[in-house]
C-alpha positions as CSV (number, residue, x, y, z in Angstrom):
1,X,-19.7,18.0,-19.9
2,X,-23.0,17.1,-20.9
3,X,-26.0,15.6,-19.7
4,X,-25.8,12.7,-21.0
5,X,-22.2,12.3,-19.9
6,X,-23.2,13.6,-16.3
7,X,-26.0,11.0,-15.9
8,X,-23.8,8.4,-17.0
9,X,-20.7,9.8,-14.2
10,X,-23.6,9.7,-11.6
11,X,-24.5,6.5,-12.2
12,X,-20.7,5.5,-11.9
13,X,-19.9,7.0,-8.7
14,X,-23.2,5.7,-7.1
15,X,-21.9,2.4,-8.2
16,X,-18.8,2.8,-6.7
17,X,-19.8,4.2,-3.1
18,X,-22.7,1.6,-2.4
19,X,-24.9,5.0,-2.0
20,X,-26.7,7.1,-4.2
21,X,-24.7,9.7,-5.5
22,X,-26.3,13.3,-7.3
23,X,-24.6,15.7,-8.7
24,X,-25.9,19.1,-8.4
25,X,-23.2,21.4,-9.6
26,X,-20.4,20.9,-11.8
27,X,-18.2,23.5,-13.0
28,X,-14.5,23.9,-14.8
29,X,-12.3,25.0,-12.2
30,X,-9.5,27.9,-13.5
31,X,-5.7,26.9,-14.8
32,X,-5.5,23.8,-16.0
33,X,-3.0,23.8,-19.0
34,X,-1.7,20.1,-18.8
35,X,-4.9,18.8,-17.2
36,X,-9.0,19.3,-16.5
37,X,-10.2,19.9,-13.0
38,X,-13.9,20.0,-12.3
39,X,-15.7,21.1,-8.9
40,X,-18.2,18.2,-8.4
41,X,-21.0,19.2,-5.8
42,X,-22.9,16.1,-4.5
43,X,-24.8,14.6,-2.1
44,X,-23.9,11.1,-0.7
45,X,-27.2,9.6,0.7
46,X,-28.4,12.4,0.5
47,X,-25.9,14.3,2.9
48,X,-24.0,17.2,0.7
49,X,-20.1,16.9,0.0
50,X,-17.8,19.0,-2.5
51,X,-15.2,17.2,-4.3
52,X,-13.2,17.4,-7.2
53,X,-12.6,15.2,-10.9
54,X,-9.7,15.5,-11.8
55,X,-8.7,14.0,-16.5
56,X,-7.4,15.0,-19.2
57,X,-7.3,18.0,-21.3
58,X,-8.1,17.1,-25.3
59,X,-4.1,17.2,-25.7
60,X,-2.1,15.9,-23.3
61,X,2.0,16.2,-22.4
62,X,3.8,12.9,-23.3
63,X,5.9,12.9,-20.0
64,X,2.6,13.8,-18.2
65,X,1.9,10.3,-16.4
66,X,-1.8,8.7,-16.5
67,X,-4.6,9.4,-14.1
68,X,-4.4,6.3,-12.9
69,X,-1.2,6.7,-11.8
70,X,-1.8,10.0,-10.5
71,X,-4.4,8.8,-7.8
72,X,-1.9,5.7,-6.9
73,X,0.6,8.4,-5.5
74,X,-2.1,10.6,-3.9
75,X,-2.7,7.2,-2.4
76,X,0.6,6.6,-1.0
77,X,1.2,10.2,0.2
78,X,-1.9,10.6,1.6
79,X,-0.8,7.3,3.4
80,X,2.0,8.9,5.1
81,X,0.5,11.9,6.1
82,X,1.6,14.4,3.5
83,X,-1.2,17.2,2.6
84,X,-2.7,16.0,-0.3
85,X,-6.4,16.0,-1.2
86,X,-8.1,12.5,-0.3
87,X,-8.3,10.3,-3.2
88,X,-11.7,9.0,-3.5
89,X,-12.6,7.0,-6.5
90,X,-10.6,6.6,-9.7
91,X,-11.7,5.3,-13.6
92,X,-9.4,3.9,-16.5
93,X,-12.3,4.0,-18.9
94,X,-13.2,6.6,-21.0
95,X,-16.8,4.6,-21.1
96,X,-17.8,7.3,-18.6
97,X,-16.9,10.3,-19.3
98,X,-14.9,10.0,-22.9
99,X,-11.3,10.4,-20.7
100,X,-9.6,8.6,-17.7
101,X,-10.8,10.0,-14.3
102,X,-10.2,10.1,-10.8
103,X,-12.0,12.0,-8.0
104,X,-10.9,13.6,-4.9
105,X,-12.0,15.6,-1.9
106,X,-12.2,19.3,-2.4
107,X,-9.3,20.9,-0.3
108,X,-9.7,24.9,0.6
109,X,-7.1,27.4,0.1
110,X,-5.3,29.7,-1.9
111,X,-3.6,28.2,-4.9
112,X,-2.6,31.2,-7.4
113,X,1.4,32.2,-7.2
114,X,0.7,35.7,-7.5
115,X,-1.7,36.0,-4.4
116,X,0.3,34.0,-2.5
117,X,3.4,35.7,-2.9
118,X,1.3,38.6,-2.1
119,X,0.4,37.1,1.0
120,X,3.1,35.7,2.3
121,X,4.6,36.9,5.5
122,X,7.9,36.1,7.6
123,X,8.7,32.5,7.3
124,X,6.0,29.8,8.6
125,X,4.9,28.6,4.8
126,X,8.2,28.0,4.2
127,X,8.8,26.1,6.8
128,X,4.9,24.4,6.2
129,X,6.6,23.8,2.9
130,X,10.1,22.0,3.9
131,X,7.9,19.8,6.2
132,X,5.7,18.7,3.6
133,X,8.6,18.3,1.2
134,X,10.4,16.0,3.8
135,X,7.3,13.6,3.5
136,X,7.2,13.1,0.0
137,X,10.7,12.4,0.5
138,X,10.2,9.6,3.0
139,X,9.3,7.4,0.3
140,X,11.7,5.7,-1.4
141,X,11.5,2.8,-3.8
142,X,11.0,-0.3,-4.3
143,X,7.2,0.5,-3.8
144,X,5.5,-2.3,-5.8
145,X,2.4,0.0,-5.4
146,X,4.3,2.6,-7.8
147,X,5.0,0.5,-10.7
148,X,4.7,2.9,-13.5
149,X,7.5,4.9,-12.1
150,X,10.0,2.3,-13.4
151,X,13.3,1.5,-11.7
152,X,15.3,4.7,-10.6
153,X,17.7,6.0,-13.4
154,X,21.6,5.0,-12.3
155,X,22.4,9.1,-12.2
156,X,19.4,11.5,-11.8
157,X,21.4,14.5,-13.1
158,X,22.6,12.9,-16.5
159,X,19.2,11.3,-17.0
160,X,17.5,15.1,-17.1
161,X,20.1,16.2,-19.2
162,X,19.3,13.6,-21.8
163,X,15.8,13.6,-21.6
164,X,15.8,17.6,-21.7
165,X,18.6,17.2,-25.1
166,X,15.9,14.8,-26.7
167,X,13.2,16.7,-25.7
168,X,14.9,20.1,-28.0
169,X,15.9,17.4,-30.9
170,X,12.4,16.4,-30.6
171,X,11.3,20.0,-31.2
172,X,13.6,20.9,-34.2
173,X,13.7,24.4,-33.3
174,X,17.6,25.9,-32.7
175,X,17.8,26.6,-28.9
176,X,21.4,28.0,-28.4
177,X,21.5,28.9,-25.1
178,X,19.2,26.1,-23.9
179,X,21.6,23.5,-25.5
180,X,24.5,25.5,-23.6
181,X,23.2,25.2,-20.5
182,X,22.5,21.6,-20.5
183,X,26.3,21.2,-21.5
184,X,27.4,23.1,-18.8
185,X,25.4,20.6,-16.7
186,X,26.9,18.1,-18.0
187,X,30.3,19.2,-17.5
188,X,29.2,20.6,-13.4
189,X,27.3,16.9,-12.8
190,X,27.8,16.3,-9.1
191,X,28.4,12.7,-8.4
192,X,24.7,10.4,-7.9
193,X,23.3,10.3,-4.2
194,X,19.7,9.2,-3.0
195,X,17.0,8.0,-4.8
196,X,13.3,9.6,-3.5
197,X,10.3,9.9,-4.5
198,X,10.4,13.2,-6.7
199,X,7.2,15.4,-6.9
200,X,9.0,17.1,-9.8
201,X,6.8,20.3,-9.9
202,X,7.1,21.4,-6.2
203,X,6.2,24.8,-6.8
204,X,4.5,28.0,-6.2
205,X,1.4,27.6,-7.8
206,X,1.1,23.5,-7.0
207,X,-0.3,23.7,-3.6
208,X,-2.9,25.3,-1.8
209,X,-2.4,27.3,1.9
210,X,-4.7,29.1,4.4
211,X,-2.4,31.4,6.0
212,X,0.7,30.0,6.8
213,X,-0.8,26.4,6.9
214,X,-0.3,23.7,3.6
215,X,-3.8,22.1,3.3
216,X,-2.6,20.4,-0.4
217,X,0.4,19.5,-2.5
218,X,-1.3,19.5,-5.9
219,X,-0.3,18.1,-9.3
220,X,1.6,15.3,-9.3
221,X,1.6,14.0,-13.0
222,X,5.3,14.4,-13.3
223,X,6.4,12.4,-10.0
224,X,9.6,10.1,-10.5
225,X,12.3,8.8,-8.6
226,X,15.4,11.2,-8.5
227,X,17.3,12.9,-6.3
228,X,16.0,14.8,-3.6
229,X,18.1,18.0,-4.7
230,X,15.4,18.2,-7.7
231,X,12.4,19.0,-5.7
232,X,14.4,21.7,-3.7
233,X,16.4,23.3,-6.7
234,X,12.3,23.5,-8.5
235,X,11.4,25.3,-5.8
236,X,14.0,27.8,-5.4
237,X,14.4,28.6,-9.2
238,X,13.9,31.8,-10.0
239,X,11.3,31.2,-12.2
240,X,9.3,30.2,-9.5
241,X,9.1,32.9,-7.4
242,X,6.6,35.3,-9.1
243,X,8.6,38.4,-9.2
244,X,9.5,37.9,-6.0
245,X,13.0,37.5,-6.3
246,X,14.5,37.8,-2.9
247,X,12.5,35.5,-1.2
248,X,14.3,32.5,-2.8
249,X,11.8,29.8,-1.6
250,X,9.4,30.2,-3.9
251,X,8.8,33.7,-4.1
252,X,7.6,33.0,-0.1
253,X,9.9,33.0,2.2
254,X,14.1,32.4,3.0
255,X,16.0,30.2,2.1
256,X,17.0,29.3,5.0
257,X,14.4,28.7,6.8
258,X,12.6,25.9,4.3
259,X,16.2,24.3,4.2
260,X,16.1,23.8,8.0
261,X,12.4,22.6,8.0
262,X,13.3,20.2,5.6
263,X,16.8,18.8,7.2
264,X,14.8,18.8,10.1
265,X,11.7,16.6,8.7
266,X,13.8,14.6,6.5
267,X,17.3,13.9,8.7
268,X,18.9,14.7,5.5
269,X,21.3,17.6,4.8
270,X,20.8,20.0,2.5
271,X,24.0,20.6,-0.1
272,X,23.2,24.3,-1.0
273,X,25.9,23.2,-4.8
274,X,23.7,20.4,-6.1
275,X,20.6,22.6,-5.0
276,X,22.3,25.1,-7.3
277,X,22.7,22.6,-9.9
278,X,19.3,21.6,-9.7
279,X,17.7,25.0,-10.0
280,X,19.9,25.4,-13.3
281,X,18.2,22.2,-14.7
282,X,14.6,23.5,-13.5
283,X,15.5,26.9,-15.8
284,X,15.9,24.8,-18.6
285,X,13.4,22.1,-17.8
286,X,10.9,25.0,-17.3
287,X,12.3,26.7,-20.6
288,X,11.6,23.5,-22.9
289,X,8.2,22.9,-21.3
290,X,7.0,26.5,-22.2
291,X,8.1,26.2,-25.7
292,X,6.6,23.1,-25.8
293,X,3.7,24.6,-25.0
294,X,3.7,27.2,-27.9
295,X,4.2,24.4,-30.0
296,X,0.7,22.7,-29.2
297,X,-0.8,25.7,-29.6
298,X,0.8,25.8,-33.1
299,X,-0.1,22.4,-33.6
300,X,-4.4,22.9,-33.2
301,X,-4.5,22.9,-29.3
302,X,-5.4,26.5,-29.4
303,X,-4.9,28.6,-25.9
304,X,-4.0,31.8,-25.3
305,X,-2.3,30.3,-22.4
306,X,-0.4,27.7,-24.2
307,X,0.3,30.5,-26.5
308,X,1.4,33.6,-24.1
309,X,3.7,30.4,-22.2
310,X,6.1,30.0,-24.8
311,X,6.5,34.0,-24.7
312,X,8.8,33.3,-20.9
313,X,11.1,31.3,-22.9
314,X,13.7,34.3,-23.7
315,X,13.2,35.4,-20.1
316,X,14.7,31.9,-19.2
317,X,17.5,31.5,-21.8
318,X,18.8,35.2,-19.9
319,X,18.1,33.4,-16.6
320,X,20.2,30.6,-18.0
321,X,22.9,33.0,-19.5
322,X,23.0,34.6,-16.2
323,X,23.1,31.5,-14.2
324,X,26.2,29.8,-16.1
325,X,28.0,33.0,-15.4
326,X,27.8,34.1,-19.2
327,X,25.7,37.5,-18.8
């Protein structure tokens, strides 16, 4: 960001806390495919606080939802006491800064899947994680404070499988064993149950911990209403668990124990067969993303991460073979 651009993002944020606000650091924060997050250090009146901006990259996903959007459900979770990062100050214009923004408090923690499956130990975070899960499950629509989310689809599982089969005829490129897994969804569709509030990339990877403690659910760009089996089936995929393949909650802990967290937090029961289900769709879902992502790289949005992404998707398609009971 420039000076120019940083002088006129000063002046906006002093505008919108009735103090003076400077900005003495600013630096690109690591990751980031989808979206940009910068580490804003400023003082308020003078008095020193750390937060974080959080807009677009130069090419964004089409089913990634708005910044604007994004800081409305920070909003509501924060609200109801799920670990998020507090949402501060939020901008629809790209007068500022050239791209929507919104800006949060900086949260500490450990964020990268690989160190934290590392560190994990025993089963607290997954517990942490069921808890937290539970929360963002608490809210159910109608919110008229969640517009853009729509109304809820009238079957959760048969409106991923369509999106997912336009998604690959949207592509053009012959995905076999994707397309076969969908169908077998299709055929395996449990019957529709309750509608939640859907974080939709619960994962490894999308929250941040100090030891066994959650101190953010990060990320939510992809939130929808769905069934609650979604979050939990993300979150257990194999994909998910950074190598870690027999600790089925996300590469961190049991099974088990993040089920019982969450039944306990939410008063729901778990059914273990549309979690199944659900981590079927979240191989696939995952699959057409990362191919996706090869294809922007194609396309001028050059990355070596886009670019090394779209390398998992045979890994999945096995994962998918295996899954279906084919391999």
């Amino acid at each position: 960001m420039d000076e120019a651009a940083r002088a006129r993002l000063a002046a906006w944020l002093s505008a919108e806390a009735g103090r003076p606000v400077a900005i003495t650091g600013m630096a690109l924060l690591s990751g980031g495919a989808v979206q940009q997050n910068w580490a804003l250090d400023v003082t308020v009146a003078g008095a020193a606080e750390r937060w974080v901006l959080r807009t677009d990259n130069a090419a964004v996903l089409a089913v990634s939802l708005p910044r604007t959007a994004e800081y409305a459900l920070l909003r509501a979770t924060h609200a109801v006491g799920v670990a998020v990062p507090e949402p501060l100050y939020c901008c629809a214009s790209r007068e500022v800064t050239g791209a929507p923004f919104f800006v949060m408090r900086r949260v500490e923690g450990i964020a990268a899947g690989h160190r934290l499956v590392k560190a994990a130990q025993g089963t607290a975070l997954a517990e942490a994680l069921g808890r937290e899960l539970a929360r963002i499950h608490g809210i159910v629509p109608p919110r008229p404070d969640l517009p853009f989310l729509g109304d809820p689809p009238p079957d959760a599982h048969l409106a991923l499988v369509a999106a997912q089969r336009a998604a690959l005829d949207a592509a053009g490129t012959p995905r076999p064993v994707l397309e076969w897994g969908l169908r077998h969804l299709e055929r395996t569709a449990p019957p529709p149950g309750e509608t939640v509030l859907n974080h939709n990339d619960f994962r490894t990877g999308n929250y941040m911990a100090v030891g066994d403690r959650v101190s953010a659910v990060l990320d939510w760009e992809f939130a929808a209403w769905g069934d609650p089996h979604a979050d939990l089936g993300w979150f257990c995929a194999p994909c998910w668990r950074f190598g870690a393949l027999d600790r089925e909650a996300g590469g961190i802990g049991p099974r088990a124990a993040f089920y019982a967290a969450y039944e306990a937090g939410s008063g729901r029961r778990v059914q273990h067969d549309r979690v199944l289900w659900w981590e079927l769709a979240a191989t696939i879902r995952w699959a057409v993303v990362a191919a996706d992502q090869g294809g922007r790289h194609l396309r001028g949005d050059t990355s070596l991460e886009l670019a090394l992404t779209s390398h998992i998707v045979p890994e999945l398609e096995m994962d998918v073979l295996r899954m279906t009971g084919v391999a």
